[in-house]
Structures are given as structure tokens and as C-alpha cells.
C-alpha positions in Angstrom: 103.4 78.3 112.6 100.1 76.4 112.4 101.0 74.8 108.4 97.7 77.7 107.1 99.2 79.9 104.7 100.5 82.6 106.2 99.6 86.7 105.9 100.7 88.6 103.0 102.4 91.3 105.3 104.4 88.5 106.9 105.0 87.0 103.7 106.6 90.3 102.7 108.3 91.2 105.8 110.0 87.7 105.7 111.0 87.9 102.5 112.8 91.6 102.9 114.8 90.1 105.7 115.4 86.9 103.9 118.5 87.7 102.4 119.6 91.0 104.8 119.2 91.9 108.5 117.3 95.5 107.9 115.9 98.3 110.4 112.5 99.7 110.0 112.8 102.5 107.9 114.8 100.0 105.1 111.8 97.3 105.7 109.2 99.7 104.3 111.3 100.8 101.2 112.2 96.5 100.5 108.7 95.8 100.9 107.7 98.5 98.8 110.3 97.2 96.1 109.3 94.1 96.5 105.6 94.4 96.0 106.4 96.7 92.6 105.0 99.5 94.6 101.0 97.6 95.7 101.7 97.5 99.3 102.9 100.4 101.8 103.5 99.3 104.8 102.3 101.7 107.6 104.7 102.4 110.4 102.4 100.9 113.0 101.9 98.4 111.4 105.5 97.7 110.7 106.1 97.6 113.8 103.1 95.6 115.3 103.9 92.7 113.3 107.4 93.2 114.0 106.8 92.2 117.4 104.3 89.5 116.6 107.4 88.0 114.6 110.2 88.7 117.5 107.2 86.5 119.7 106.8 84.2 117.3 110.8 83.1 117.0 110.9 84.0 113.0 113.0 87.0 113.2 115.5 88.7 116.1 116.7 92.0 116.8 120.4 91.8 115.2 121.0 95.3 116.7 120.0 98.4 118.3 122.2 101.3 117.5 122.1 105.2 117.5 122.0 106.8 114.3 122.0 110.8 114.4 120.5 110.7 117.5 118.1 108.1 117.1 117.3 104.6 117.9 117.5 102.2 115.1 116.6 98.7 115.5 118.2 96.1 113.0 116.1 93.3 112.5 117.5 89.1 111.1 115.5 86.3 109.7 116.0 83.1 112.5 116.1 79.7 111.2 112.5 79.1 111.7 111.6 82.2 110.2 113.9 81.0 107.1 111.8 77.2 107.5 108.2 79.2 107.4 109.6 81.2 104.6 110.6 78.6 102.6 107.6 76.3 103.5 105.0 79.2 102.2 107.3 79.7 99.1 106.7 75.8 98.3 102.8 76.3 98.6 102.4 79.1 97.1 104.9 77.3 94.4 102.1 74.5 94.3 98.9 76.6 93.6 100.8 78.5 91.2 101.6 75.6 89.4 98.3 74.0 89.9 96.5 77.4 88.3 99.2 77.0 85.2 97.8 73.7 84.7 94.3 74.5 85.1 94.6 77.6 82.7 96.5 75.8 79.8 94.2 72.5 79.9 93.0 72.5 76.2 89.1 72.6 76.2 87.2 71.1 73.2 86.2 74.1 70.9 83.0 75.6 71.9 83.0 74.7 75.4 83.4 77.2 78.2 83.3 78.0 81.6 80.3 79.4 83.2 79.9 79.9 87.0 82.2 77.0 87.7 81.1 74.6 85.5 81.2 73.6 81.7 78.2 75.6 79.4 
């Protein structure tokens, strides 16, 4: 990866595969968990960043098996899909913290915010 954040939907498919190999059906329904229900992943989408992942070295195709007649394709988190994981978890770890701080700084009383600076 290029050190930028990276993509919520990448974020999100990492994360689902973080701590189980899944297939893409499963993905949808972990992502959807995971999200509390905001994001539904479309099946083309899925799938297109699926295989910009597989390119990318972050995830591998654990296995391809027939299930009731059809093709399933079980996807696995790599070792540098588990390093970009875990760098964009420290970040985003780091601007949360940073927007704690910001929102518990104790401002003298009368004193407020307007359009990015004080009033």
C-alpha cells in the first residue's frame, strides 16, 4: 500500500476476513454486521475489489469448492493484508484519539467555535 488511508470498503472487507477465511456470500452478511447495518455491499462490487485485493497481495483464495452445485470461493487475510489492516487500525486509532482530545479541551466560558476559529 501507498501509507494514504485506505477505502472504507477495503477497510471493511479486511476486517471480515481478519479473523476468518469467508466466501462471498458470508463477506456481505460480516460486512453488514460489522457496519451495524450502514453499508451493503453490492455483489459487483464485492467482487471487484475482491480482485483488486487478490492483485494487491492482501488476501488469497483459501479455496474453491462446490456447494449444491455451485462454485464457492473462500477467501484468507495474507500477512500483508493483516500489516495494512493493522497499520489503518493505528491511524485511525490516532485521529480518533486526537478528535477525543480536541472535543474534551475545556474552553474558557463564553467562548465558542465559529467557522473554525474562536468568536
Amino acid at each position: 500500500m501507498t501509507g494514504r488511508a485506505i477505502q472504507e470498503p477495503t477497510l471493511l472487507l479486511l476486517t471480515a476476513l481478519a479473523d476468518a477465511p469467508r466466501h462471498g456470500y458470508a463477506l456481505i452478511q460480516e460486512i453488514d454486521a460489522i457496519s451495524a447495518g450502514r453499508v451493503k455491499m453490492r455483489t459487483g462490487t464485492l467482487y471487484a475489489a475482491l480482485d483488486r485485493l487478490l492483485d494487491q497481495g492482501l488476501i488469497r483464495v483459501e479455496r474453491d469448492e462446490v456447494v449444491d452445485g455451485r462454485a464457492r470461493r473462500t477467501y484468507a487475510l495474507t500477512d500483508p493484508g493483516r500489516t495494512v489492516l493493522a497499520e489503518e487500525v493505528e491511524r485511525l486509532r490516532a485521529v480518533a484519539a486526537e478528535a477525543h482530545r480536541r472535543l474534551t479541551v475545556v474552553r474558557p466560558a463564553g467562548r465558542s467555535i465559529a467557522r473554525g476559529a474562536l468568536a
